[in-house]
C-alpha positions in Angstrom: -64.6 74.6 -37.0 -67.7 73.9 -39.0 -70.6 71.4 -38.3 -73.2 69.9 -40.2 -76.3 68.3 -39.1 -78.4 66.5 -40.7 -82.0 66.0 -39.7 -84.1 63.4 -40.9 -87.7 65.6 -40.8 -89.4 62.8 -42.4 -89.3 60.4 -39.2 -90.4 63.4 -37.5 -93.3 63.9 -39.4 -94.2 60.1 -39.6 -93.7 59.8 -35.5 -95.8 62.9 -35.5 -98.7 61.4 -38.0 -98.6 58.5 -35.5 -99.6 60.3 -32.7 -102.4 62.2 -34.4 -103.8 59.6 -35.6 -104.0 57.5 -32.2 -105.3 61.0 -30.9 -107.7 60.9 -33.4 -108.9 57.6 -32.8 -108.8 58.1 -28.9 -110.9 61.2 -28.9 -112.9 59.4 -31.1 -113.7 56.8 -29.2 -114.0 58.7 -26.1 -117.2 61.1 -27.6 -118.5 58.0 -28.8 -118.6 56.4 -25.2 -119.4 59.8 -23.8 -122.0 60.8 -25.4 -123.7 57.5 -25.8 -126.2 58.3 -22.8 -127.9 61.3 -24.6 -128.3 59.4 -27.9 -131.8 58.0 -28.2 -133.0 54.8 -28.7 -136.5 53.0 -29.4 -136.2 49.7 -27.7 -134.4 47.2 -25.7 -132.2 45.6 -28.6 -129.8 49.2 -28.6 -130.3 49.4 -32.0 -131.6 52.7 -32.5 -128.6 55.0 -32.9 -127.0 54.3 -29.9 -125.1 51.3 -32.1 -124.9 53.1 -35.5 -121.6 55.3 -35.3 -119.3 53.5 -36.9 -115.6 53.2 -36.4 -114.9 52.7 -40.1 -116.0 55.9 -41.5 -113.6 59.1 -41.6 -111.3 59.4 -38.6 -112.2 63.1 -37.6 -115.8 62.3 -37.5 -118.9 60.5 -35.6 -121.1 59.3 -38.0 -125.0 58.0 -37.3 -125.4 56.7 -40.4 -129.2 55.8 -40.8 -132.2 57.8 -42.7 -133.9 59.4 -39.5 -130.8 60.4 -37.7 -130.3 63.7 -38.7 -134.2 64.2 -38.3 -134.4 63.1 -34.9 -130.6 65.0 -34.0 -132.5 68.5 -35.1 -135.7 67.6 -33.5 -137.8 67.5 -36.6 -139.4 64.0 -36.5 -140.1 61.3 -34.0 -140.8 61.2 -30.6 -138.1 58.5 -28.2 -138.4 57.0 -24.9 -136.1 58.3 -21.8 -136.8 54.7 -19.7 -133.5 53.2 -21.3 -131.3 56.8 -21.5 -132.6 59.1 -19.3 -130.5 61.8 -20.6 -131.5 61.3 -24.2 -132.0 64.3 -26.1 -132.3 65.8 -29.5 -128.9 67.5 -30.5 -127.5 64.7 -28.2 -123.4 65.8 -29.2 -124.2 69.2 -27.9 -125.4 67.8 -24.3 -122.5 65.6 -24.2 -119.8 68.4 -25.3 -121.3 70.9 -22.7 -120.6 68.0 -20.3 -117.5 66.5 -21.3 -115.8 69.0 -23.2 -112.9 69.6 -21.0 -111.9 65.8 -20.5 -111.8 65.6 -24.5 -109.4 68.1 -24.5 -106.7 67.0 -21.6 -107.4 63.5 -23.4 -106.6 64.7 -26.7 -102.9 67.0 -24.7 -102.1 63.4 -23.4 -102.1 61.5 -26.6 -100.6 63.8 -28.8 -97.2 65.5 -28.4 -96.9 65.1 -24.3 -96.0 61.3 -24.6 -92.8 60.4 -22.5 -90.3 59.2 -24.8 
């Protein structure tokens, strides 16, 4: 007796781009929220940094998109203020990986490929 069966890999793959993508986005938005309290900022408006990675750039990365960012990230230029974020810091991804590092990664099992169907 022969059988044949026929597997449609393309809804495989297209369920499994789903679910990286919404990892993507969740882990995202997760070292974005994280890591928020050791990004500097210069005054009371939250408007330096803290408010510039945006969502609409490339899914895989965290982008602070102004002139003096990567300046002040290597420590180079600018003194800030630790009234507002105590925990700011130059190299601020680096303090918040060392911290959170281990919730990004369960966060990131959860999402993608250990979703109850």
């Amino acid at each position: 007796m022969k059988i044949t069966i026929d597997v449609d890999f393309n809804a495989i793959k297209k369920g499994l781009r789903k679910e990286r993508e919404e990892s993507y986005r969740t882990l995202k938005n997760a070292v974005i929220r994280d890591t928020d309290p050791y990004v500097p900022m210069s005054n009371l408006n939250h408007t330096h940094l803290k408010d510039t990675p945006g969502l609409n750039h490339d899914m895989y990365s965290v982008v602070y998109d102004t002139d003096y960012a990567g300046k002040i990230y290597k420590g180079s230029e600018m003194n800030f203020n630790k009234s507002q974020h105590p925990k700011a810091t130059h190299e601020w991804l680096e303090a918040s990986k060392a911290v959170n590092i281990k919730n990004w990664i369960k966060l990131v099992g959860e999402t993608y490929g250990n979703k109850k169907k």
